[in-house]
C-alpha positions as CSV (number, residue, x, y, z in Angstrom):
1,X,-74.6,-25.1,-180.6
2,X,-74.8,-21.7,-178.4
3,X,-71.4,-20.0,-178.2
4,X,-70.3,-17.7,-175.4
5,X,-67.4,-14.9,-176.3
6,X,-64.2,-16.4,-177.6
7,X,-62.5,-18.2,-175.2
8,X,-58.9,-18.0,-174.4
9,X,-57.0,-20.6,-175.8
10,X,-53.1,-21.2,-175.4
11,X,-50.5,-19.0,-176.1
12,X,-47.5,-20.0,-177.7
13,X,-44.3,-19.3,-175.3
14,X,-40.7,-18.5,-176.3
15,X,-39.7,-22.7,-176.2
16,X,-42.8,-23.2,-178.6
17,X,-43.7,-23.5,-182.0
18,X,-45.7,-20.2,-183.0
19,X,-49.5,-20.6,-183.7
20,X,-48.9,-21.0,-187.5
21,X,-46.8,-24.2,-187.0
22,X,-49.3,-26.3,-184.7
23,X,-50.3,-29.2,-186.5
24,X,-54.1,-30.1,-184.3
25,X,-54.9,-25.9,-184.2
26,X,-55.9,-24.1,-181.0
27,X,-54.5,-25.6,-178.2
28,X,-56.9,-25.1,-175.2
29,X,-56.0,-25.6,-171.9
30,X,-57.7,-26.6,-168.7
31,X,-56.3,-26.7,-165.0
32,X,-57.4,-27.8,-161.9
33,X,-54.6,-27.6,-158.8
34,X,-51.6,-29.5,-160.1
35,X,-53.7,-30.6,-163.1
36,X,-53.1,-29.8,-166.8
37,X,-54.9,-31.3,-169.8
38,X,-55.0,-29.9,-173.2
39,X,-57.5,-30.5,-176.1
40,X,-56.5,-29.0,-179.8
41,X,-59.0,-28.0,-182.2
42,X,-58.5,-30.7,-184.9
43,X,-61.0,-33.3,-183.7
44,X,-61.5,-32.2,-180.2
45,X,-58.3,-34.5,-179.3
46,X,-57.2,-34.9,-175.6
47,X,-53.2,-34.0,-176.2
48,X,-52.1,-34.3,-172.8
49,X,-53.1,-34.6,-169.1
50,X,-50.4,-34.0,-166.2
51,X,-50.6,-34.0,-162.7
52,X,-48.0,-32.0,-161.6
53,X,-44.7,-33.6,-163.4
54,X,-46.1,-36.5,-164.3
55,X,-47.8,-37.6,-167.4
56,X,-51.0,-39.6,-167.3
57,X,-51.5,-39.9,-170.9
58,X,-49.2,-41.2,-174.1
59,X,-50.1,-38.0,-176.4
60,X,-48.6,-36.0,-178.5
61,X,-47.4,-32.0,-178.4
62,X,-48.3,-29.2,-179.8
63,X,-45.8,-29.2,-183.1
64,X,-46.4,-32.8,-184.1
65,X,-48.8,-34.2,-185.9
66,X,-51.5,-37.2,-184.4
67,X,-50.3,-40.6,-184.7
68,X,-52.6,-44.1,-184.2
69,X,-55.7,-42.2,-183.1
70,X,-53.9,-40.6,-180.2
71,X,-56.6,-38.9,-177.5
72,X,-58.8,-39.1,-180.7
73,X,-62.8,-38.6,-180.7
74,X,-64.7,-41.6,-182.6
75,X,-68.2,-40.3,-183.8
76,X,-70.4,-41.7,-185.6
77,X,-68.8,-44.6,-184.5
78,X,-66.0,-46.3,-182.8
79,X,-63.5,-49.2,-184.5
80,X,-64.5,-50.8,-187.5
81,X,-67.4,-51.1,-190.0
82,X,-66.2,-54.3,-192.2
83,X,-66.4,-53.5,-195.9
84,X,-68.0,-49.8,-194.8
85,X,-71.0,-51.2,-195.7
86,X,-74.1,-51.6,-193.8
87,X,-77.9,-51.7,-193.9
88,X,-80.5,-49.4,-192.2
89,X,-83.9,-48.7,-192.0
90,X,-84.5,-51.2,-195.4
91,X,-81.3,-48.5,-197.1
92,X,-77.9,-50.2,-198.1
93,X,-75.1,-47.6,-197.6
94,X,-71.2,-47.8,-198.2
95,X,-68.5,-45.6,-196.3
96,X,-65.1,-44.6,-197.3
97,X,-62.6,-47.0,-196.8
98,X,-60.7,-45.4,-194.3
99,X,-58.4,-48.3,-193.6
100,X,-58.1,-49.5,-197.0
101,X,-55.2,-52.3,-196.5
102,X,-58.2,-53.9,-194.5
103,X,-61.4,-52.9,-196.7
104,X,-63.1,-51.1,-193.3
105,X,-64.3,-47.5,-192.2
106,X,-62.6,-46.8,-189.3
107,X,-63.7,-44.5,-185.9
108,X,-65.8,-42.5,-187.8
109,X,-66.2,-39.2,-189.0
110,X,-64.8,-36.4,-186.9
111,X,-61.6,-37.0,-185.9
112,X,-60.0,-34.6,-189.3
113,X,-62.4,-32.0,-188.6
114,X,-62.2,-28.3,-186.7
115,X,-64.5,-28.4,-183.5
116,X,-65.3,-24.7,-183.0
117,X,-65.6,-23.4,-179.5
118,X,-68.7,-23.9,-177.2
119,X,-67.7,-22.7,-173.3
120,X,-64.3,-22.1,-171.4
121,X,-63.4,-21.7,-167.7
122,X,-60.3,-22.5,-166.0
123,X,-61.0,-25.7,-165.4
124,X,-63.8,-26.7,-168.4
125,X,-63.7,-26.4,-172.2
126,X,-66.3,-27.5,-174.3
127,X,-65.9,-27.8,-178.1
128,X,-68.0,-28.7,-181.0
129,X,-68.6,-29.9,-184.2
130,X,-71.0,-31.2,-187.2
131,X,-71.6,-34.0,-188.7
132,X,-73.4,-33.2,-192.2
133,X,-75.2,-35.7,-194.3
134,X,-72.9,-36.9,-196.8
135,X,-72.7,-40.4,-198.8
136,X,-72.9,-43.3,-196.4
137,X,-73.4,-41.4,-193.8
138,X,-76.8,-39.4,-194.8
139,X,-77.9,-37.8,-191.3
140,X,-76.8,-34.5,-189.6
141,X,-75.7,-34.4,-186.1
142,X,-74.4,-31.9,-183.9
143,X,-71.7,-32.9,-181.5
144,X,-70.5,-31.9,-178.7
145,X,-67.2,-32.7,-176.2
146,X,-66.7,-31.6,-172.5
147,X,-63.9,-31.6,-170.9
148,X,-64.0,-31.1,-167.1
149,X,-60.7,-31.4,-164.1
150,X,-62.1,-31.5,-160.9
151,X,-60.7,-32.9,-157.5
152,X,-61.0,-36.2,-158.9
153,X,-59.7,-36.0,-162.2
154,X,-60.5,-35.4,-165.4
155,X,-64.1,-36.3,-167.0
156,X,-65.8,-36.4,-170.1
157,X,-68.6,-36.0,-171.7
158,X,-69.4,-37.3,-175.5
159,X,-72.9,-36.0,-176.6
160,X,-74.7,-36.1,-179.9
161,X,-78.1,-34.5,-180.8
162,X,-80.0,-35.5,-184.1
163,X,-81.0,-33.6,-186.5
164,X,-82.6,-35.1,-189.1
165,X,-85.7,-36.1,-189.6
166,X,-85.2,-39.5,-188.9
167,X,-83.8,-42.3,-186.6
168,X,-80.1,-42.3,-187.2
169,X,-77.3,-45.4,-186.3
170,X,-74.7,-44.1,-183.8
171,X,-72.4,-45.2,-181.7
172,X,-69.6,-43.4,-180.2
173,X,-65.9,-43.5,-178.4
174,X,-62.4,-42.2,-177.5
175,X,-58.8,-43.3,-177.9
176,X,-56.9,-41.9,-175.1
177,X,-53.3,-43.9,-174.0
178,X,-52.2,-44.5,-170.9
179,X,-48.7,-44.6,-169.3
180,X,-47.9,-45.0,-165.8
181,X,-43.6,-44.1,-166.7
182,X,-42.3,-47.6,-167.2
183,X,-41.0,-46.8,-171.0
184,X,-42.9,-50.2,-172.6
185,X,-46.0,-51.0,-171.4
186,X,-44.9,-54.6,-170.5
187,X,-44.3,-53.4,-166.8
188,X,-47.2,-51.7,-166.5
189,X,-49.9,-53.6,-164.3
190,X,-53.4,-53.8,-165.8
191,X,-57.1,-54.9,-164.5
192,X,-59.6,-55.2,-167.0
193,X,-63.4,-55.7,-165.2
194,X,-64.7,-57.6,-168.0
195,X,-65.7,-61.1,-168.4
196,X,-65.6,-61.4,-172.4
197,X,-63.5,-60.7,-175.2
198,X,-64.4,-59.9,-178.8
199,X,-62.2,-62.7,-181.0
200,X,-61.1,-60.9,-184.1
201,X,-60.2,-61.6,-187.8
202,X,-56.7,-60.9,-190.0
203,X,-59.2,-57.6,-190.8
204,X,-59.8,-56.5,-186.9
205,X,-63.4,-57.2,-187.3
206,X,-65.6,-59.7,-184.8
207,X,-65.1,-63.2,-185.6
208,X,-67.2,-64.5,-182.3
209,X,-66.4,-63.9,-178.3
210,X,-65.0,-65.7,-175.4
211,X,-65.2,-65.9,-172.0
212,X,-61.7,-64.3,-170.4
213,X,-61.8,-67.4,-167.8
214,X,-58.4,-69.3,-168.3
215,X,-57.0,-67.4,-170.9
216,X,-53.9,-64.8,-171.0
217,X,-56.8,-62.1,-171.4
218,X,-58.0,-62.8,-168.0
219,X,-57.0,-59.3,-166.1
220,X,-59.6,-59.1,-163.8
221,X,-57.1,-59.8,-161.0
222,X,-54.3,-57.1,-161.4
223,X,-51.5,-58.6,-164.0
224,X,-48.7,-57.1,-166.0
225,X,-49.2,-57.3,-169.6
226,X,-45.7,-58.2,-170.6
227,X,-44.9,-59.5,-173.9
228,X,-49.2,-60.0,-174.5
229,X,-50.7,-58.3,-177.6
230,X,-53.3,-56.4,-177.4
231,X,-56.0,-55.1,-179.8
232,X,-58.6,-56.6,-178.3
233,X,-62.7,-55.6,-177.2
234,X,-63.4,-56.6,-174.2
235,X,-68.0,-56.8,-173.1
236,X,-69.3,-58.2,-170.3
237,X,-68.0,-55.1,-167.8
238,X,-68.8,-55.7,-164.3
239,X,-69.4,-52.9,-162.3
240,X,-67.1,-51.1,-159.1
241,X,-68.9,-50.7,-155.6
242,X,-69.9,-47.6,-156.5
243,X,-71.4,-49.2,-160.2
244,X,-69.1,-47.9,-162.8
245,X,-66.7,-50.3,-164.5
246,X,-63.0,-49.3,-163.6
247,X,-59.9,-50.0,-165.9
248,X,-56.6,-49.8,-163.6
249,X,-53.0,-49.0,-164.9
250,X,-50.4,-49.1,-162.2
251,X,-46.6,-48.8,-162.1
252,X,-44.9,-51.9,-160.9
253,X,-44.0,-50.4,-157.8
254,X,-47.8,-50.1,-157.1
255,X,-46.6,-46.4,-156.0
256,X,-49.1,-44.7,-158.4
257,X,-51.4,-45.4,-161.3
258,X,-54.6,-44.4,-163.1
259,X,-58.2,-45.5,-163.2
260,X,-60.3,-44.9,-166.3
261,X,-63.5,-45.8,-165.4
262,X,-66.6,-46.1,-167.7
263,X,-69.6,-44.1,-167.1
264,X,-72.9,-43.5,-168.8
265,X,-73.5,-45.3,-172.4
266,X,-70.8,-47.7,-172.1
267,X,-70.9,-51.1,-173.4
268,X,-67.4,-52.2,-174.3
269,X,-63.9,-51.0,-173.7
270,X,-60.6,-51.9,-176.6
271,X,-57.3,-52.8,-175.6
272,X,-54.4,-51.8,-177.7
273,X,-51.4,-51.8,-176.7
274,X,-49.8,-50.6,-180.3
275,X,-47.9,-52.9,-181.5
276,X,-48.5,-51.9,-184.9
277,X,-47.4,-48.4,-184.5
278,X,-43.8,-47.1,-185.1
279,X,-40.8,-48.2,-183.3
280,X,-40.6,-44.8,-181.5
281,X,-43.9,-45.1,-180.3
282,X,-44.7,-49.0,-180.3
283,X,-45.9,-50.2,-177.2
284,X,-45.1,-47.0,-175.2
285,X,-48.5,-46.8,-173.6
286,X,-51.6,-48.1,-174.3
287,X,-55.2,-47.3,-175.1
288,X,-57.7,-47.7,-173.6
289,X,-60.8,-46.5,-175.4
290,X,-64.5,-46.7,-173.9
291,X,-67.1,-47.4,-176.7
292,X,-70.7,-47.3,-176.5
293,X,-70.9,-50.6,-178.7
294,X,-68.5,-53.2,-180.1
295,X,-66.8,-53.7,-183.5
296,X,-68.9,-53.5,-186.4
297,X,-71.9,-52.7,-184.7
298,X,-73.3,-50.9,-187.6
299,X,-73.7,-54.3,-189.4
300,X,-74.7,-56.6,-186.3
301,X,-76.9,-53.9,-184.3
302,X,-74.9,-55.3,-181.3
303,X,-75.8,-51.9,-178.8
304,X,-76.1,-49.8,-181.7
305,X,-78.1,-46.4,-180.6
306,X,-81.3,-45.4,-182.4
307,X,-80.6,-42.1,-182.2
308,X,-84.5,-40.3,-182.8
309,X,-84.9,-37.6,-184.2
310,X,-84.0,-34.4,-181.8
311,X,-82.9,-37.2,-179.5
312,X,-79.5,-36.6,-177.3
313,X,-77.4,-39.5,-176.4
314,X,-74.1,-39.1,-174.4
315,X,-71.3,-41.0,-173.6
316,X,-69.1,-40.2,-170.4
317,X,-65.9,-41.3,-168.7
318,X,-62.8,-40.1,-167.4
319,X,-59.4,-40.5,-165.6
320,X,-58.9,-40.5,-162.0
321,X,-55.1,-40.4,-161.3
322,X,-53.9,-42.2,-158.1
323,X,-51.1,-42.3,-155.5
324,X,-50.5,-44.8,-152.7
């Protein structure tokens, strides 16, 4: 990673908690017109985005501490590896259990770790991070996120470079939540472009698919999610006029909303709407995380990346807030 001079980062005002008591680091800070979004050192995690007084995302501030993968970065790869165990190249290799009530490695790697600083303008920050060979896990990748507001939101950019010497397994994703203001999500009116969904076992881990057709997780017409749990992978994504898959939240009202739309290295999109999280927070907004493959792709291959040696791969997508 090439670093420019140290960029500016946010400064703690008299109504916040002094540097030594954030909980994610650095706060950085990006703006574009009435735009705000903030990403914090610990894991490159989007905290917050804000067009003028409203909130598009569920995060978190500065003082607390993340909760349920909140805004989170998931490299080397996204959900669940059942058991943490998985075979490449002829190799067996076991992860940490990182949801050990369940027996699975979860989101990967990089979400605990300090992303140094890469680039910053007013409106771009670009931070980065390392991914050293280590026991399951035995290949080094450098890593890097862009953050970018423009006129028509906010994008980003997820890419990973390899360094070793050989073909690694990757896959990638994010965990941002959406609200659109109606305190519970059950108001909130969803579309989901996708014609499959990933059935799941009591571990979260594929146990088949099904079409969506005729089912409660049919939201490719525009329907509130009400009492309907979600943690749930949706395939299949069909693409918008212009060719990019586009996930819609809208208030009620249809006043405003937001569209999270699914760019380059896509493959599957998760639903959660957190009903496992706690009561403060259950079911206050939901994520909706891009992914460039499914659950447990590191043991079914299902769009795994074969990363190549020196090879780049990236992963974009982004939020485009709306008003009627």
């Amino acid at each position: 990673m090439h670093r420019t001079d140290q960029p500016s980062t946010d400064r703690p005002s008299t109504d916040q908690p002094s540097t030594d008591q954030y909980r994610t680091g650095r706060q950085y800070t990006i703006a574009h017109g009435d735009q705000r979004a903030v990403v914090v050192e610990l894991g490159a995690a989007l905290r917050s985005y804000t067009v003028g007084d409203r909130p598009v995302l569920d995060g978190f501030a500065a003082a607390d501490r993340i909760s349920g993968g909140r805004g989170q970065i998931l490299v080397p790869w996204p959900n669940r590896i059942r058991d943490g165990r998985y075979r490449w190249d002829g190799e067996e290799f076991q992860l940490p259990l990182t949801e050990p009530a369940r027996g699975n490695a979860i989101h990967g790697l990089l979400r605990w770790s300090t992303w140094q600083p890469v680039e910053q303008r007013d409106d771009r920050v670009v931070l980065g991070a390392v991914v050293w060979p280590q026991p399951g896990y035995p290949f080094h990748l450098e890593v890097t996120a862009e953050y970018t507001l423009g006129p028509a939101g906010l994008s980003v950019a997820l890419t990973a470079r390899n360094l070793s010497d050989r073909p690694a397994p990757y896959g990638a994703g994010q965990h941002p939540y959406l609200t659109v203001g109606t305190g519970l999500v059950d108001e909130a009116v969803l579309t989901v472009p996708a014609h499959c969904r990933i059935l799941t076992d009591d571990r979260g881990t594929p146990a088949g698919g099904e079409p969506v057709d005729g089912t409660p997780y049919d939201f490719r017409t525009p329907q509130a999610i009400g009492a309907l749990r979600l943690d749930t992978a949706f395939t299949d994504l069909v693409p918008g006029p212009d060719g990019t898959p586009v996930v819609r939240l809208a208030h009620p009202s249809g006043a405003h909303g937001t569209d999270l739309w699914l760019g380059e290295g896509v493959r599957a999109v998760q639903l959660y709407t957190g009903d496992t999280l706690p009561g403060e927070v259950r079911r206050r907004g939901i994520a909706v995380e891009p992914m460039t493959c499914p659950p447990d792709a590191f043991r079914s291959g299902t769009d795994l990346v074969h990363l190549a040696p020196q090879g780049c791969h990236t992963l974009r997508w982004g939020l485009n807030p709306w008003q009627a």
